[in-house]
N, C-alpha and C positions, 0 to 999 in steps of 0.2 A: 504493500500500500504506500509506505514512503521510503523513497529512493535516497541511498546513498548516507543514510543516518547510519554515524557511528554506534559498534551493537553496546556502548554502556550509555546510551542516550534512548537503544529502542521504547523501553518504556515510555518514559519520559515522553516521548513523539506520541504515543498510542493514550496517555493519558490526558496530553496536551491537545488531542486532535491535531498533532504534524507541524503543530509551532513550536520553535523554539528560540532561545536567546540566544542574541550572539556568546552572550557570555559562557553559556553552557556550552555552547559547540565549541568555541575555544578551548574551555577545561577538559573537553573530551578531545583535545587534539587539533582540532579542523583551524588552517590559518586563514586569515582575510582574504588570504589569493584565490586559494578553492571553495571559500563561500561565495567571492564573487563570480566564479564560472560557472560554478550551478546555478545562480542567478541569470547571469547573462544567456547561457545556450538555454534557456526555458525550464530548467528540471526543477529548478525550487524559484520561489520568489519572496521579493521583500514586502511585506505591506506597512510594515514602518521601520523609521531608522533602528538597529540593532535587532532584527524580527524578524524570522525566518519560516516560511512554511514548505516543508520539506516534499510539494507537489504542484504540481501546473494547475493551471483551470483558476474558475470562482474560488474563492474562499467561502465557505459552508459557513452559516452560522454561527457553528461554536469557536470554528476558527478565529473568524472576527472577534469574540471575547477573549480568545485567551490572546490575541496579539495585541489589545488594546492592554490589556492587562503587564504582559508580559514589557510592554513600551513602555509602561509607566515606574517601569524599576522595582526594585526590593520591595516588600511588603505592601505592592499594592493588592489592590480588589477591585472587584465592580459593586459601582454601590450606587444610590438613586435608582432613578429610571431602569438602567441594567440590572442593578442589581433584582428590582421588581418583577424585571424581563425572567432569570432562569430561577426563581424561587414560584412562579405563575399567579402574582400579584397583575402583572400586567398582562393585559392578552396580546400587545401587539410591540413588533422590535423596533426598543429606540433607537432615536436617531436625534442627536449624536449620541455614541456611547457615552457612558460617567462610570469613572474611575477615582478611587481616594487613596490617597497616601497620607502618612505620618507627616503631621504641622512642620516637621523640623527637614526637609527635603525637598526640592525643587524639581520642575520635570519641567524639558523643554517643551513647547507646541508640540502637541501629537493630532493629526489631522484626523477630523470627525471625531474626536474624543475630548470631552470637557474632563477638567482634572480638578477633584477636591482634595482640599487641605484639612486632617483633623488633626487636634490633641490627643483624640478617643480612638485613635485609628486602631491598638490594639485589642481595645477592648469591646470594638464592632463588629471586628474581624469572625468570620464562622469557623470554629475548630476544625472541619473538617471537607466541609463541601465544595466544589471545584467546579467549574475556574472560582480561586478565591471570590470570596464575596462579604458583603456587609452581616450582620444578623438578620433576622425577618423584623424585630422589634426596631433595629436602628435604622434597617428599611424602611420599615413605617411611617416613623417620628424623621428623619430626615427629608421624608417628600412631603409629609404633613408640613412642615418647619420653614419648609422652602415652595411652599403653595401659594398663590397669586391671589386665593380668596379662603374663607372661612370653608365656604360651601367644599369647595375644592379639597382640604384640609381633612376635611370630616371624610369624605368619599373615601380616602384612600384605608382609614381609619376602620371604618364600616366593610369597605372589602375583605381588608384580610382578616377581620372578627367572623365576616361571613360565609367566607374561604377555609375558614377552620384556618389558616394560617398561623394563628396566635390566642391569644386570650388578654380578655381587660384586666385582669391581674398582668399579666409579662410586661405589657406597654405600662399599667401605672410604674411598675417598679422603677423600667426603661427611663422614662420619665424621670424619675427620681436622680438618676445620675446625670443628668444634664445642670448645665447651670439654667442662662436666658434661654429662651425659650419660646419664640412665636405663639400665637392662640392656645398660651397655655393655658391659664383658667378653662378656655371653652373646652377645650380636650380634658382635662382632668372632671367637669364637670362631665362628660359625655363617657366616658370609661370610670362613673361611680362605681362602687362596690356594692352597691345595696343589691339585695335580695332581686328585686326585679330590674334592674341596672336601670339603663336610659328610660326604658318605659315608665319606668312610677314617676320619674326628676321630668317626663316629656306632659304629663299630667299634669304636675303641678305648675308648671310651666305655662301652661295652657290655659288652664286657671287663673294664674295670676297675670301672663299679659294679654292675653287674647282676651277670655270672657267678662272679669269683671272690669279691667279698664275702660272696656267698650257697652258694657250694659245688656248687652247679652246674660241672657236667663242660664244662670248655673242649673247646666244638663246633670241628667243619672248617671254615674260614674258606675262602671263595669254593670251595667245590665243585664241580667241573668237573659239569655232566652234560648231556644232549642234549635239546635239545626242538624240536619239528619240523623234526628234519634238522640243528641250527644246533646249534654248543655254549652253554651259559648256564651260567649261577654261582648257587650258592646262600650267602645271606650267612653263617649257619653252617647247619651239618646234624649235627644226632646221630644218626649212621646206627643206631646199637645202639638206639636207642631211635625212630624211625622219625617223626622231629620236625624240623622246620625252620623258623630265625626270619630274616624278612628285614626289613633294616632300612631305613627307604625313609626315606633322607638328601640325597637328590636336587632340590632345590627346584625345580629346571628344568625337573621333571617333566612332558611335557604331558598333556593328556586321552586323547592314542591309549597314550602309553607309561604312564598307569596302568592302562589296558584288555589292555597284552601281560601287565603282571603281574598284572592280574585271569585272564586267560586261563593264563598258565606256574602260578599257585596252582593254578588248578582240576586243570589237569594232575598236577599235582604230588599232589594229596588226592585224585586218581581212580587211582593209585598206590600206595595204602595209606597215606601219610605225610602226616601234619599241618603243613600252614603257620600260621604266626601272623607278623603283621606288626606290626612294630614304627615311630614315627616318632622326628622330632628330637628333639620334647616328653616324648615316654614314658621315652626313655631319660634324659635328661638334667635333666627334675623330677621323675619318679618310677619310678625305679630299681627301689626295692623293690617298688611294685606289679607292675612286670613280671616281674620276681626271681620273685615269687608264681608267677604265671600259670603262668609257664613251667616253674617247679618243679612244678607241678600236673597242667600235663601230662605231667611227666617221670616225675612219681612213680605216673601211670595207667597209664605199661608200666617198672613194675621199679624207676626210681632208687630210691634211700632213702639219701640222703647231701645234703640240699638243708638247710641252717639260716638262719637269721634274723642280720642282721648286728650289730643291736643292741634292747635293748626297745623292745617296741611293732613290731618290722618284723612284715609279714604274712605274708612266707615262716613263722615260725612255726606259724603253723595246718596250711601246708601240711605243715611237716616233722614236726610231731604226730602227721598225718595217716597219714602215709608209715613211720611205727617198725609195723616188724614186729611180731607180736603172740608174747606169750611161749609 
């Protein structure tokens, strides 16, 4: 499979996927003059400076990591993006790679590879898994950390809880050993430890800035009712007004249990009663837009007691809406 590797590097090739350092093919012998002829007549090629892959064609996938890797010197990893990429945090290949090295180390421009600097580099590092990489927890909180929005921040957060990838215990501790810290508040509140984790803090939440800032009628919390044979909850229910909001706080959520709640919705609105579903983000950065909503549809059978909590809220328009006419 790969040509012309010295036989105390075979490994090595076969574990690297056929990349290798200059440095190693040197300690195995090979001088700069017959690395560059196997480059040059086509048998092996460089994809970056000191970078060797010991076979012609495309570079395969994992190729590409481990030369990104490999280019980045001593004690590097793939970590962010990449590192999300072979841990299956991320479903699709980034582009540019991300690689991190030790605070105290320098790397020149490595092309299509963004290069991070930590303090923590050894203690991100995965004991074991290859191409080197970051942990799943420091993968986490590193893309959370370095995310452009809240919204953003959380997703990455909720996947890998969802993915089974980790647990909100591993990320609080994770956590715990950083110093600053981007949306940390929001993140430490979102990986609580309570009993019912984000869902009961998504409730109260809900509560306190959605319903009663806006005058919205405090709904039935966990409403007992039956659905095929089994009892289930409703997160609130205004039975008077034939509306129900459920909050899906759950990040652990898998693909079959948001299909039971796609299915108990349907039930539920083939029933005469309106579901609207709420998440972590809705409640939590925008309040008042839900406040709206839901006051809108409250105010389509009957409420008229729904207001705006301060100028500019958009319940406004709704409760405009909603004044009896003289």
């Amino acid at each position: 499979m790969y040509f012309r590797v010295p036989a105390p590097l075979y490994r090595d090739a076969v574990f690297q996927d056929g990349v290798l350092s200059a440095a190693q093919l040197v300690g195995a012998g090979m001088n700069r003059e017959r690395l560059s002829s196997l480059v040059r007549t086509g048998q092996w090629q460089r994809p970056h400076r000191g970078v060797y892959a010991a076979f012609s064609g495309d570079l395969p996938r994992d190729a590409q990591l481990w030369a990104a890797v490999l280019a980045a010197g001593p004690d590097a990893m793939l970590s962010y993006q990449s590192a999300a990429e072979v841990c299956k945090l991320a479903d699709k290949p980034s582009v540019p790679l991300h690689v991190t090295v030790p605070n105290e180390r320098r790397v020149r421009p490595i092309r299509g590879v963004v290069v991070h600097y930590s303090d923590r580099a050894a203690q991100a590092r995965h004991p074991v898994r290859l191409p080197p990489q970051t942990l799943i927890d420091e993968t986490v909180l590193d893309l959370a950390t370095s995310a452009a929005t809240l919204d953003d921040a959380v997703a990455w957060v909720t996947r890998a809880l969802g993915r089974k990838l980790t647990s909100q215990d591993q990320l609080r501790q994770a956590m715990t050993l950083r110093g600053r810290m981007r949306w940390r508040a929001s993140l430490t509140e979102l990986l609580s430890p309570d009993a019912e984790g984000m869902h009961s803090i998504l409730e109260v939440r809900y509560h306190r800035d959605v319903e009663r800032p806006h005058g919205l009628p405090a709904g039935s919390r966990q409403a007992r009712f039956q659905h095929n044979g089994r009892t289930a909850f409703r997160d609130r229910l205004y039975e008077t007004y034939l509306l129900v909001v459920e909050l899906d706080g759950r990040a652990t959520h898998t693909v079959d249990r948001r299909w039971d709640d796609i299915r108990r919705d349907n039930a539920t609105s083939a029933s005469g009663i309106l579901t609207m579903r709420y998440g972590w983000l809705d409640v939590t950065e925008h309040p008042c837009q839900v406040a709206a909503e839901v006051a809108l549809a409250l105010s389509n059978r009957g409420y008229r007691l729904a207001r705006p909590c301060s100028p500019g809220c958009p319940v406004a328009r709704v409760a405009g809406r909603a004044q009896p006419s003289a």
